[in-house]
FITOR-550450 format. One line per field, with one value per residue (C-alpha): residue number from 0; residue in three letters; x negated, y negated, z. Coordinates in nm, 3 decimals, always signed. Each point is the difference from the previous one (the first is absolute). Example, Ala and Ser with C-alpha at 12.3 -4.5 7.8 and 13.67 -1.06 7.14 Angstrom:
// FITOR-550450
i <- c(0; 1)
aa <- c(ALA; SER)
xx <- c(-1.230; -0.137)
yy <- c(+0.450; -0.344)
zz <- c(+0.780; -0.066)
***
This chain:
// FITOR-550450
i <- c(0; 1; 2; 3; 4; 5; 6; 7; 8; 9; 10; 11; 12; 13; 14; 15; 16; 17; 18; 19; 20; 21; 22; 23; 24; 25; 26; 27; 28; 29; 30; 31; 32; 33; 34; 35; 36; 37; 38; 39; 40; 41; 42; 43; 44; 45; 46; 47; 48; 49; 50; 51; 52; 53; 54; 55; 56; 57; 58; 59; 60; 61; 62; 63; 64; 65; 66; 67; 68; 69; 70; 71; 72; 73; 74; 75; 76; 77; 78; 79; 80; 81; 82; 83; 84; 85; 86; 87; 88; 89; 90; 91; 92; 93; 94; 95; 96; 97; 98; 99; 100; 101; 102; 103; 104; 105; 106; 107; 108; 109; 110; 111; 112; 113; 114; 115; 116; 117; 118; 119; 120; 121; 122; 123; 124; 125; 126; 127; 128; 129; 130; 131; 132; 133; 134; 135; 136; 137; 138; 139; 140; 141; 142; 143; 144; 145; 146; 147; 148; 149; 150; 151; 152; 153; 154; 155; 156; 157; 158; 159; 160; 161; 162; 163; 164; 165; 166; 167; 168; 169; 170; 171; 172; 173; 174; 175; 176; 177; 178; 179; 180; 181; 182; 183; 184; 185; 186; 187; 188; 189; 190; 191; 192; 193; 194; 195; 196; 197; 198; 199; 200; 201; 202; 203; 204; 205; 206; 207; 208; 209; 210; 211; 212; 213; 214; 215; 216; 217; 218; 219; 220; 221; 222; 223; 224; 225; 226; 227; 228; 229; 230; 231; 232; 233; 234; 235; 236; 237; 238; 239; 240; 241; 242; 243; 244; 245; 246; 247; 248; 249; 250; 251; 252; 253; 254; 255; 256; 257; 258; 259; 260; 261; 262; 263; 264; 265; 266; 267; 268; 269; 270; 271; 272; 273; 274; 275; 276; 277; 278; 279; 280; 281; 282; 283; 284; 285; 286; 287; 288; 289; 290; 291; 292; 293; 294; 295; 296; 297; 298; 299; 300; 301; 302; 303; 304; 305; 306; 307; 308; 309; 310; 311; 312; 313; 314; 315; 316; 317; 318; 319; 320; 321; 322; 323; 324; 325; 326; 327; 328; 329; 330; 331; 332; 333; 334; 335; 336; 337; 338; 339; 340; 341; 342; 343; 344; 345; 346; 347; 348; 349; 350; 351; 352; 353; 354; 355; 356; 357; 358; 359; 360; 361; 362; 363; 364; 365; 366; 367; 368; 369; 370; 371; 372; 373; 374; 375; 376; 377; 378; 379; 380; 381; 382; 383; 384; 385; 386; 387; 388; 389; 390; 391; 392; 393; 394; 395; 396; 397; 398; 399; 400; 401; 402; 403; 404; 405; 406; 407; 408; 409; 410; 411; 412; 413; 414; 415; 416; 417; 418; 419; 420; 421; 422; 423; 424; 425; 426; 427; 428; 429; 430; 431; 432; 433; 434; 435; 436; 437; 438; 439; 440; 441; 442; 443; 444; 445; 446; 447; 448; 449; 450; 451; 452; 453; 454; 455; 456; 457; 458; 459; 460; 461; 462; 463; 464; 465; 466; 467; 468; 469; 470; 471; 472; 473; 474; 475; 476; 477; 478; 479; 480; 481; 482; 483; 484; 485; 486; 487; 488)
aa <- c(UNK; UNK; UNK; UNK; UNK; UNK; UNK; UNK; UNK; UNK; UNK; UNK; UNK; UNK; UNK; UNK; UNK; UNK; UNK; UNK; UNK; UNK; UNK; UNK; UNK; UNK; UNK; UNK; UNK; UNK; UNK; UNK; UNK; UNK; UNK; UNK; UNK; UNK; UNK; UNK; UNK; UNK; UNK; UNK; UNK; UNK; UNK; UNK; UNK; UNK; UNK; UNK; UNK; UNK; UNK; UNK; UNK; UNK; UNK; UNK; UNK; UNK; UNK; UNK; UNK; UNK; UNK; UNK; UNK; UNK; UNK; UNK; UNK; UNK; UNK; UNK; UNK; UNK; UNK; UNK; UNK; UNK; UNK; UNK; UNK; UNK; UNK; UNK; UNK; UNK; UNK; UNK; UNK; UNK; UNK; UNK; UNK; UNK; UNK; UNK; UNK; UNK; UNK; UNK; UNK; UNK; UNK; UNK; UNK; UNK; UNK; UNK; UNK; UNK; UNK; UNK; UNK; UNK; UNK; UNK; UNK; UNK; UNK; UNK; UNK; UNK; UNK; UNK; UNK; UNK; UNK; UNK; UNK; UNK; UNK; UNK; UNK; UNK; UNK; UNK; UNK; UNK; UNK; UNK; UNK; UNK; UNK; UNK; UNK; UNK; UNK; UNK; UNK; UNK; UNK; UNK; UNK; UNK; UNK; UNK; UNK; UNK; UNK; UNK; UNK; UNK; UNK; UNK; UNK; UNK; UNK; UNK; UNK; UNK; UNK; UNK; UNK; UNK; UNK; UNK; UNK; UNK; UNK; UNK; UNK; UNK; UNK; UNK; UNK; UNK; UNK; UNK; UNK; UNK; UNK; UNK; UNK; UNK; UNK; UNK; UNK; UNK; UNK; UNK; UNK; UNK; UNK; UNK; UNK; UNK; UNK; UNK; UNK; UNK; UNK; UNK; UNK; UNK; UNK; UNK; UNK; UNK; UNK; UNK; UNK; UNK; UNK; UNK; UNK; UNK; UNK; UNK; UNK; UNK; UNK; UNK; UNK; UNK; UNK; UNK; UNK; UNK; UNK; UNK; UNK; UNK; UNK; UNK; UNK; UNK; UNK; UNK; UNK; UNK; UNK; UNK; UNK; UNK; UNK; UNK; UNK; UNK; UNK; UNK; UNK; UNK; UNK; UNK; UNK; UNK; UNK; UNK; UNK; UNK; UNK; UNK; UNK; UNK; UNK; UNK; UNK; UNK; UNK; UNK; UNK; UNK; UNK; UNK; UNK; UNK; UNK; UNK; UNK; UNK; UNK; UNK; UNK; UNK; UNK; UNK; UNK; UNK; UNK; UNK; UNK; UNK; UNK; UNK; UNK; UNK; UNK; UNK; UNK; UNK; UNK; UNK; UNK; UNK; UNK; UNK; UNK; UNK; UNK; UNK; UNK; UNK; UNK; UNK; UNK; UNK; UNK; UNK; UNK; UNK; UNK; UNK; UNK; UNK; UNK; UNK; UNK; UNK; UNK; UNK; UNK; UNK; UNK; UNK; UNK; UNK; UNK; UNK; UNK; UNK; UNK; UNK; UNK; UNK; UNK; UNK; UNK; UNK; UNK; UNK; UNK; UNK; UNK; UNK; UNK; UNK; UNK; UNK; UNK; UNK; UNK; UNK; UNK; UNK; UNK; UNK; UNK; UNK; UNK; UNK; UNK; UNK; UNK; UNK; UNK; UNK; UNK; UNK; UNK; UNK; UNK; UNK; UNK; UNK; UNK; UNK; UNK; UNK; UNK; UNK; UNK; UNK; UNK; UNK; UNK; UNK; UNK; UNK; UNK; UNK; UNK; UNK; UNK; UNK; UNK; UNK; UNK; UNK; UNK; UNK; UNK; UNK; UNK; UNK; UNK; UNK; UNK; UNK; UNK; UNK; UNK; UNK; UNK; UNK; UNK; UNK; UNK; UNK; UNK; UNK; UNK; UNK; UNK; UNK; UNK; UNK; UNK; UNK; UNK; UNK; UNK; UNK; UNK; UNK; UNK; UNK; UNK; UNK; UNK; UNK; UNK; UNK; UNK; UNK; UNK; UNK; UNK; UNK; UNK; UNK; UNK; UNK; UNK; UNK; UNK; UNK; UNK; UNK; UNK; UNK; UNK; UNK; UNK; UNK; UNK)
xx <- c(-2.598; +0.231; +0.136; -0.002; +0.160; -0.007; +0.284; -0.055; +0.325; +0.102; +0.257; +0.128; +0.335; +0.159; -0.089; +0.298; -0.064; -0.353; -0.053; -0.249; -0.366; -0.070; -0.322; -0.165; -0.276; -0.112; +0.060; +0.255; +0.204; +0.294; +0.265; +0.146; -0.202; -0.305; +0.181; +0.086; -0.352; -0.145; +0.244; -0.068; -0.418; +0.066; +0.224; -0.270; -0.294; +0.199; +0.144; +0.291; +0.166; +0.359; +0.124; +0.276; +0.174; +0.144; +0.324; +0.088; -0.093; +0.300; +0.054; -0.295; -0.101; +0.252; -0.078; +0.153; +0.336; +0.055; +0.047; +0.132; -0.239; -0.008; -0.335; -0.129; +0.086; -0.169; -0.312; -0.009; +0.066; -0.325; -0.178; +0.135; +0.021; +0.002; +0.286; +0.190; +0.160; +0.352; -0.116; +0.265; -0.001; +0.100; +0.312; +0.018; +0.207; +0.212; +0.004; +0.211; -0.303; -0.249; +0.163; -0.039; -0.363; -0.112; +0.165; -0.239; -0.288; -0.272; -0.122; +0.169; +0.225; +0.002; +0.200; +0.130; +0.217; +0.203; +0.356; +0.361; +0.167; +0.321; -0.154; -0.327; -0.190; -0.326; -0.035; -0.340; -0.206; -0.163; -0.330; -0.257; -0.239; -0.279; -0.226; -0.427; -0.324; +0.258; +0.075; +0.408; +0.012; +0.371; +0.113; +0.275; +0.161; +0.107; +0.200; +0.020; +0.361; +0.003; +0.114; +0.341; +0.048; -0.061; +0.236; +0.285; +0.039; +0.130; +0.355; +0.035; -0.297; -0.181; +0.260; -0.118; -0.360; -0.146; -0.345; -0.080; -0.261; -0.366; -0.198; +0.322; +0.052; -0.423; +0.002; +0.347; -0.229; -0.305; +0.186; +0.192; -0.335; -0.236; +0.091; -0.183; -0.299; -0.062; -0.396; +0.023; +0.337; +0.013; +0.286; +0.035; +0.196; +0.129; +0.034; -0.289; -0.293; +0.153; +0.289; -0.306; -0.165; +0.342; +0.048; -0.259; -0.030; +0.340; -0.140; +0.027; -0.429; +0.171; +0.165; -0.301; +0.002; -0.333; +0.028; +0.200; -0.004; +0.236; +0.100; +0.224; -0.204; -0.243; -0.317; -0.354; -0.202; -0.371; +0.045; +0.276; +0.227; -0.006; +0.299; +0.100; -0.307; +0.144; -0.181; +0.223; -0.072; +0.139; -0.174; +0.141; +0.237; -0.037; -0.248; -0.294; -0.118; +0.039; -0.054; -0.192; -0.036; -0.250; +0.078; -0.173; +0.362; -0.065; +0.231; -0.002; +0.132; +0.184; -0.132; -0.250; -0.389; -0.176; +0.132; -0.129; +0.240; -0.096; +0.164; -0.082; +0.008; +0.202; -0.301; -0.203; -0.261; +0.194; +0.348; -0.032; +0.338; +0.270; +0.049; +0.367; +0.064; -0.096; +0.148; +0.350; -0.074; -0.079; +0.342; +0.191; -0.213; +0.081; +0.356; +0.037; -0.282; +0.210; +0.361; -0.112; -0.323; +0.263; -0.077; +0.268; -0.171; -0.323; -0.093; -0.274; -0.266; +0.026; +0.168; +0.005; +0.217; -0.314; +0.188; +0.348; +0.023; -0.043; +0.146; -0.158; +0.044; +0.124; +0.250; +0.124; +0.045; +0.178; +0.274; +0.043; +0.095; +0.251; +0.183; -0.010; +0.206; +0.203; +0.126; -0.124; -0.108; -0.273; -0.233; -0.163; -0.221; -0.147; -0.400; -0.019; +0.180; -0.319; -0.230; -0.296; -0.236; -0.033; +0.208; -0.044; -0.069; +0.185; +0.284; +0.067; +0.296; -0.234; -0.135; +0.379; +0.048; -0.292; +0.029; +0.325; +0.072; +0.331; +0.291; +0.313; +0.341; -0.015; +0.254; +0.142; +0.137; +0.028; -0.130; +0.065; -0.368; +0.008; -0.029; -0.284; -0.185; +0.034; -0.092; -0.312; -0.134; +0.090; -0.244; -0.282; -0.021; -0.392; +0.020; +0.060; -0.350; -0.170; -0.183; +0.055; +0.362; +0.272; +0.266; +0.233; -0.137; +0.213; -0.141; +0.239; +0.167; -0.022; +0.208; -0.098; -0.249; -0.054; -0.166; -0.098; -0.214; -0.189; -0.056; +0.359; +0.110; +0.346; +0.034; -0.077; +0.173; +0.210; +0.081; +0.150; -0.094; -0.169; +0.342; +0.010; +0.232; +0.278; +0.088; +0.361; -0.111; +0.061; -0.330; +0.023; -0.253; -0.149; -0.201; -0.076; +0.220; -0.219; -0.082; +0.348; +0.080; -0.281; +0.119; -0.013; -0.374; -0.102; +0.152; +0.164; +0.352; +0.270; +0.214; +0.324; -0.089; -0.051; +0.292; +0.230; -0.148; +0.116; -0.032; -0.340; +0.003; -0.270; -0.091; -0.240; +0.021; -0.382; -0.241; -0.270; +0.259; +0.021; -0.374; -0.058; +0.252; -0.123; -0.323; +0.075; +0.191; -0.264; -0.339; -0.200; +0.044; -0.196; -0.038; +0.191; -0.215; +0.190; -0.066; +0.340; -0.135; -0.169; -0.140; -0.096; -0.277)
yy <- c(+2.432; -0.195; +0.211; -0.232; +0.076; -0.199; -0.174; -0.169; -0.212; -0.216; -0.245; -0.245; -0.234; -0.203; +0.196; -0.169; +0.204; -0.153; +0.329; -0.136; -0.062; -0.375; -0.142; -0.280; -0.174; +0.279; +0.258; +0.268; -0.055; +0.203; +0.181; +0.379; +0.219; -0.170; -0.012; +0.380; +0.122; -0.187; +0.195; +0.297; -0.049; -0.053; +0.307; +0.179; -0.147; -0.002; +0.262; -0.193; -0.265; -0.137; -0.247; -0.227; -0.273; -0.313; -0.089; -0.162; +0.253; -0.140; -0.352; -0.203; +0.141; +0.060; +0.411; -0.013; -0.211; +0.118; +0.412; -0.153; +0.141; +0.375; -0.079; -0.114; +0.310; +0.231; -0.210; -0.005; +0.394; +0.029; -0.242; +0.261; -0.218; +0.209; -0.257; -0.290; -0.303; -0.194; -0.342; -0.276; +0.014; +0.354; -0.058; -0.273; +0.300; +0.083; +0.203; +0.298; -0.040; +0.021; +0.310; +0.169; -0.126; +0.147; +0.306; -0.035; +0.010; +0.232; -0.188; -0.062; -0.339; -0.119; -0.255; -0.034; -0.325; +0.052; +0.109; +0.100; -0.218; +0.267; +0.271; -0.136; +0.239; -0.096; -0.062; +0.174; +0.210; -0.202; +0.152; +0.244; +0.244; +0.054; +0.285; -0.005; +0.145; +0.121; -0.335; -0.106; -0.360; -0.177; -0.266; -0.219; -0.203; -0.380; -0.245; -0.400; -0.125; -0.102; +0.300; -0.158; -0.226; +0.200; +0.240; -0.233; +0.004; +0.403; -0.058; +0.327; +0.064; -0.313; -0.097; +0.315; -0.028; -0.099; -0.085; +0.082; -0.140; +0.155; -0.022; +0.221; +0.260; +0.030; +0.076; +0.254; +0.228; -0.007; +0.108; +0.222; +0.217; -0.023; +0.363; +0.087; -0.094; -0.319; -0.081; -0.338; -0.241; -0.240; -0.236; -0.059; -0.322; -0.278; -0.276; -0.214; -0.080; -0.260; +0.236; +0.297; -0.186; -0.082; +0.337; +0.165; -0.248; +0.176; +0.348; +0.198; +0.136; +0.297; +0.088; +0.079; -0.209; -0.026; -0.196; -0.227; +0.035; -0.329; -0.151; -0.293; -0.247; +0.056; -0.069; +0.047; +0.082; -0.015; +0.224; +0.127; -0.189; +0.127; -0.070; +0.239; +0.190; +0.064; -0.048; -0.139; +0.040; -0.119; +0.034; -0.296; +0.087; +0.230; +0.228; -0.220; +0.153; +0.289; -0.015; +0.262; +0.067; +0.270; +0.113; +0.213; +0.125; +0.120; +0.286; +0.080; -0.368; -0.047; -0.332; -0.149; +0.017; -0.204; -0.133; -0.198; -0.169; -0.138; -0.086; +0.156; -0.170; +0.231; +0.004; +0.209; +0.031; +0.159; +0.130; +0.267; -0.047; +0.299; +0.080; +0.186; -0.351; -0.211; +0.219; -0.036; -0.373; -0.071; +0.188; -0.242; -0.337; +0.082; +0.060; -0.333; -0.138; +0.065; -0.082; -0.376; -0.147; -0.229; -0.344; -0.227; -0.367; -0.169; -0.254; -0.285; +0.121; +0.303; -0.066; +0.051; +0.152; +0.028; -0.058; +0.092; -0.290; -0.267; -0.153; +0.164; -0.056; +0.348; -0.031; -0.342; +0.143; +0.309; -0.218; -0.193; +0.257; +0.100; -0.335; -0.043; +0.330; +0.000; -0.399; -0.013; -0.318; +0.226; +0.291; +0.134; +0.261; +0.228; -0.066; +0.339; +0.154; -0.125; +0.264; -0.112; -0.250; -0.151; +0.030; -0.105; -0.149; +0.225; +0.201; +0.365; +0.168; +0.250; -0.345; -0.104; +0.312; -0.002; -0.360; +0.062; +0.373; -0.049; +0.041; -0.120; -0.203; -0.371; -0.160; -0.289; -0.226; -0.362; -0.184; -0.349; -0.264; +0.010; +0.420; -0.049; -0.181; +0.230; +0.302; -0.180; -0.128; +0.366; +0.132; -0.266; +0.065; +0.044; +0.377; -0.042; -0.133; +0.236; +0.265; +0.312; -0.089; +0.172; -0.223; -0.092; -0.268; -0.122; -0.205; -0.262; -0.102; -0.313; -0.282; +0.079; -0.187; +0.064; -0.209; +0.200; -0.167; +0.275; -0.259; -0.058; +0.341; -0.155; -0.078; -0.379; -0.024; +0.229; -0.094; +0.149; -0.189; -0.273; -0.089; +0.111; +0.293; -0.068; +0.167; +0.166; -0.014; +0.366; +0.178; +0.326; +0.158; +0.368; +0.300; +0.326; +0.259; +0.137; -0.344; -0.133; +0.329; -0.130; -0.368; +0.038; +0.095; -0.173; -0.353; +0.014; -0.049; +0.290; +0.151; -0.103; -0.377; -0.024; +0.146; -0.255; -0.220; +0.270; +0.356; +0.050; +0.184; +0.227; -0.200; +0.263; +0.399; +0.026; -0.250; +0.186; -0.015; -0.399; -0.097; +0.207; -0.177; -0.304; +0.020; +0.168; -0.337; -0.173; +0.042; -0.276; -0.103; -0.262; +0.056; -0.327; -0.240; -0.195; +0.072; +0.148; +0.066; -0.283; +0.085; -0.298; +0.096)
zz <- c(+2.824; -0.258; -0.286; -0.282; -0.365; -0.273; -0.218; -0.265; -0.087; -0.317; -0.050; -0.222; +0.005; -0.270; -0.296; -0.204; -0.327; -0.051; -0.196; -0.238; -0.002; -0.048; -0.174; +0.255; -0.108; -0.196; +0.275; +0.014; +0.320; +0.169; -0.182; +0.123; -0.196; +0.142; +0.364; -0.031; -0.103; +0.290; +0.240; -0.140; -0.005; +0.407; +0.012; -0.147; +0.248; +0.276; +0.212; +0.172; -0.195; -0.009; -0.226; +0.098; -0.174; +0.207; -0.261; -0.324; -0.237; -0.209; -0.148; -0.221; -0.333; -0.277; +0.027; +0.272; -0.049; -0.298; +0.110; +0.338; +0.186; -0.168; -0.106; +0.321; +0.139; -0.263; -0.014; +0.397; +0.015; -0.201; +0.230; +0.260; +0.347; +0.306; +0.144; -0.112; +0.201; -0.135; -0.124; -0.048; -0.369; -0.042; +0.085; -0.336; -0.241; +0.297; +0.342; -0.195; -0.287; +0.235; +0.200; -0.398; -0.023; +0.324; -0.095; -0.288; +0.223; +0.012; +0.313; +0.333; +0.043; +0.378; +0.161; +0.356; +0.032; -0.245; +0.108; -0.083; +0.196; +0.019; +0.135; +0.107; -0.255; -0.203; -0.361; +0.022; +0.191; +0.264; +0.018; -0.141; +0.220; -0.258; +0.115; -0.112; +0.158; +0.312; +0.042; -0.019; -0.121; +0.068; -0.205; +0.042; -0.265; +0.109; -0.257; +0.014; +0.081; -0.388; -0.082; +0.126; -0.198; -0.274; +0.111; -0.005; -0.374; +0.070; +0.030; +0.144; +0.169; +0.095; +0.310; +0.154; +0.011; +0.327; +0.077; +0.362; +0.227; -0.166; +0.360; +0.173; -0.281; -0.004; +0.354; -0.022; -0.302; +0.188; +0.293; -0.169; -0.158; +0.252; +0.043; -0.315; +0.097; -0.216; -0.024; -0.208; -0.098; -0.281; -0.063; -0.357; +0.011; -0.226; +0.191; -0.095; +0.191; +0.303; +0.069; -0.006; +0.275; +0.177; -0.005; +0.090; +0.335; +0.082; +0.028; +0.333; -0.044; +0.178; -0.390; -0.110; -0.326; -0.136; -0.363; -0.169; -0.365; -0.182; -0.270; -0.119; +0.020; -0.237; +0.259; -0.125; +0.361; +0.051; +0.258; +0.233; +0.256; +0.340; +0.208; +0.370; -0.142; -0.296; -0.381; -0.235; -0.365; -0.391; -0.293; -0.204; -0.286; -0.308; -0.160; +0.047; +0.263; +0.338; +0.345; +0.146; +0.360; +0.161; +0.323; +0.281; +0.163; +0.366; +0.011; +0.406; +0.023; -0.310; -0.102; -0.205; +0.147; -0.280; -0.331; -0.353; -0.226; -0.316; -0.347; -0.314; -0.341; -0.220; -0.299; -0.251; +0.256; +0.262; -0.142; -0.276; -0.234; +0.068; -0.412; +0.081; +0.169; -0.279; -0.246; +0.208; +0.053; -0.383; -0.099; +0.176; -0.109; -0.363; +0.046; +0.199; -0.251; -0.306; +0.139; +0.137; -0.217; -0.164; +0.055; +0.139; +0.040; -0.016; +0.277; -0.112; +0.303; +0.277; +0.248; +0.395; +0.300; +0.242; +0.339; +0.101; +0.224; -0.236; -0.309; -0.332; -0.341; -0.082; +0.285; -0.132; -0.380; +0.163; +0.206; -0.296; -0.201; +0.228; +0.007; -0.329; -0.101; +0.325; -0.025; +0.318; +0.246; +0.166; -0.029; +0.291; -0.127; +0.227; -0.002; +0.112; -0.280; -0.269; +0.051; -0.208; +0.017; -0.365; -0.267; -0.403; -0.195; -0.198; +0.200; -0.133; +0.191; +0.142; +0.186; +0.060; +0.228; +0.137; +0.132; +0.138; +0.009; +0.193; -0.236; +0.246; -0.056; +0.095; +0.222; -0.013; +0.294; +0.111; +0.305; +0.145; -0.006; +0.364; +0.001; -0.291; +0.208; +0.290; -0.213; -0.126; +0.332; +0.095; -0.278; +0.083; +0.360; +0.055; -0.009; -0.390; -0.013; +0.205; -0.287; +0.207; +0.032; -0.236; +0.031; -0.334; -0.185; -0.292; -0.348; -0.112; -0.297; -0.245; +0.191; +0.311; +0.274; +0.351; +0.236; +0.291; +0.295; +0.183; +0.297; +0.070; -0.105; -0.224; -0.346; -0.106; -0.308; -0.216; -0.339; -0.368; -0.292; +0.235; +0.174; +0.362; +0.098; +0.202; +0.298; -0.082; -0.403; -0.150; -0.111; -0.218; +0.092; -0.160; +0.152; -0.075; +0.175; +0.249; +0.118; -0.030; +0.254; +0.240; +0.020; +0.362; +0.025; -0.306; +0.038; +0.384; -0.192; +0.000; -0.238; +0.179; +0.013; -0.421; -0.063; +0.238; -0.350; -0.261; -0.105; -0.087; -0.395; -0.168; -0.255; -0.167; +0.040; -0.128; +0.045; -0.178; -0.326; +0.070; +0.017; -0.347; -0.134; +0.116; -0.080; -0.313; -0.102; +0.113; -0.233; +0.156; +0.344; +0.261; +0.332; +0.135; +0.185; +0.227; +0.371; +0.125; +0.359; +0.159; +0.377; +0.207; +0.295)
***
């Protein structure tokens, strides 16, 4: 005869500050107060329940950035997670930062690939045995390789951290607590869904892990991924909604007998608002509210940044702001770094930081045509247009066109002001500093070969300071319409 518990487990991944309830099509939608009363209604129904959250509760809403990150953590101890993964952006204020906000924490912090490289100690603790109903439920917390190059802006720290092989350190913890009797494992990861299903085809069945719970890549599911046996779940991004799973654990052979997965809408219908939430929540929204309502330019129409691997008009205004108060020849703007989808038509600063929450220095340096073109056929390979893919992306400024055949794989025809680029012609070229530290991964150029052309310079110690400026200077702007990215098929 099986003996059969039940678990109920919730998860969600990519919060990014979406802390407030939005109004869609008439309907109230998401937001933590909403979120938390729904986990606490299931708390209350159900006997077993664990809450986990996948990464990213940091980065995205101006609540956030603007208390770097001390908010987050006092809004999330309210939400009261049972265990929390490392997600690539919480590293954005700093590893030292985020060794403060953990301490911060009311919840537990897991991560097991992160290392000192000097002593071989982690940054974190790389598990959590979470006991309910007699049942001991391990989780084990997994981070994407991003984290690296975030890292590398930590002059002290950064060269130290090491991410080690996921599938070897899985198999070293499970090995290492089988002792205590483990009846379910769940790796929390953020790695996105591909490296998920890469990993979890790696897995020795004889570790015993039963669930993968991501994040990174923002996937809305229909309904699980199997892979080695293994159901692999995200619940998108935000506050919008929660996945729930319901599972009949068999404890004799610690592994699931039967499960059901589904995704709730976080709405009035199901999620009862947490008041101490929203009174916590609507503290922080007037302070931000009040400090950045001042409007800094008006655009003629709203504007778009709906894909990061494609030329948008909110990208092209960005780089060109750039160039214009750097004297620069080029802008590549990170895509990535734009983190809404529409902006105007008029521009308060609250919108500003919100579109771009990243306030970094911009570097400077100067490369040859012929390396230009290498970077850019390096950033056009086909993986840039795959839609699952996170690879960098960059918008480019006024000046600027790139031909780019996708059949033959090169550049056609490279060109400033409609004169073609010469080969051994100096470019300046600027980038934000943690992209300017990644040229490597970014644009398949290193650090070493620039500077055989010059020293690159920080040109600006804030960029956040620039663009208000800017803009600021600015009061009506139009989204230039020239096609500065032209991709033949």
């Amino acid at each position: 005869m099986k003996h059969l518990k039940k678990l109920t487990l919730l998860h969600s991944n990519d919060l990014h500050g979406d802390f407030l309830v939005e109004n869609v099509d008439d309907k109230l939608v998401g937001g933590v107060s909403m979120l938390s009363g729904y986990v606490n209604k299931v708390r209350r129904e159900e006997e077993n329940v664990i809450y986990a959250v996948a990464g990213d509760m940091f980065q995205g809403s101006l609540i956030d950035s603007e208390f770097k990150g001390v908010s987050t953590i006092e809004i999330m101890n309210l939400l009261a997670p049972d265990v929390v993964t490392i997600g690539n952006h919480e590293v954005d204020y700093g590893l030292a930062h985020l060794l403060f906000l953990e301490k911060c924490a009311n919840f537990p912090i897991i991560n097991a690939n992160m290392y000192l490289k000097s002593n071989g100690r982690r940054l974190f603790r790389s598990h959590r045995i979470l006991e309910t109903g007699g049942m001991k439920v391990l989780f084990i917390g997994i981070l994407t390789e991003e984290v690296l190059q975030k890292t590398k802006l930590e002059e002290l720290i950064g060269t130290l951290v090491d991410i080690h092989e996921a599938a070897t350190e899985v198999g070293r913890i499970c090995d290492a607590y089988r002792t205590e009797d483990i009846d379910f494992t769940v790796l929390l990861t953020h790695i996105g869904i591909e490296a998920d299903q890469q990993l979890a085809a790696l897995l020795d069945p004889r570790w015993g892990v039963d669930l993968i719970i991501g994040g990174h890549s923002h996937t809305l599911l229909a309904k699980p991924v199997e892979v080695n046996g293994i159901p692999i779940v995200q619940a998108a991004s935000g506050t919008d909604q929660i996945g729930r799973f319901d599972i009949m654990v068999d404890t004799d052979r610690n592994t699931i007998d039967s499960y059901t997965w589904q995704l709730i809408p976080i709405t009035p219908e199901y999620c009862p608002e947490d008041e101490e939430l929203k009174n916590i929540i609507g503290k922080y929204k007037q302070i931000t509210e009040t400090k950045y309502n001042r409007i800094l330019t008006r655009f003629p129409e709203r504007y778009a940044h709906p894909a990061r691997n494609r030329e948008t008009p909110v990208g092209k205004i960005f780089a060109d702001a750039f160039k214009e108060s750097l004297g620069l020849d080029i802008m590549l703007h990170a895509s990535g770094s734009l983190r809404g989808q529409y902006l105007g038509p008029v521009m308060t600063l609250q919108d500003l930081q919100e579109m771009e929450p990243f306030d970094e220095e911009v570097y400077r340096y100067v490369v040859t045509g012929r390396q230009f073109r290498h970077m850019m056929e390096y950033m056009l390979r086909d993986e840039a247009f795959d839609p699952n893919a996170h690879t960098e992306f960059y918008q480019f400024s006024e000046g600027l066109r790139v031909v780019y055949n996708k059949t033959l794989k090169k550049v056609t025809s490279l060109t400033m002001h409609d004169r073609e680029i010469g080969e051994e012609e100096p470019l300046r070229v600027g980038m934000h500093q943690f992209h300017f530290k990644n040229l490597q991964t970014g644009l398949d150029i290193s650090e070493s070969e620039i500077t055989r052309n010059g020293m690159p310079k920080v040109v600006a110690t804030r960029s956040l300071g620039l663009l208000e400026e800017y803009f600021s200077s600015h009061p009506h702007l139009t989204a230039p319409e020239e096609q500065r990215l032209v991709i033949e098929e």
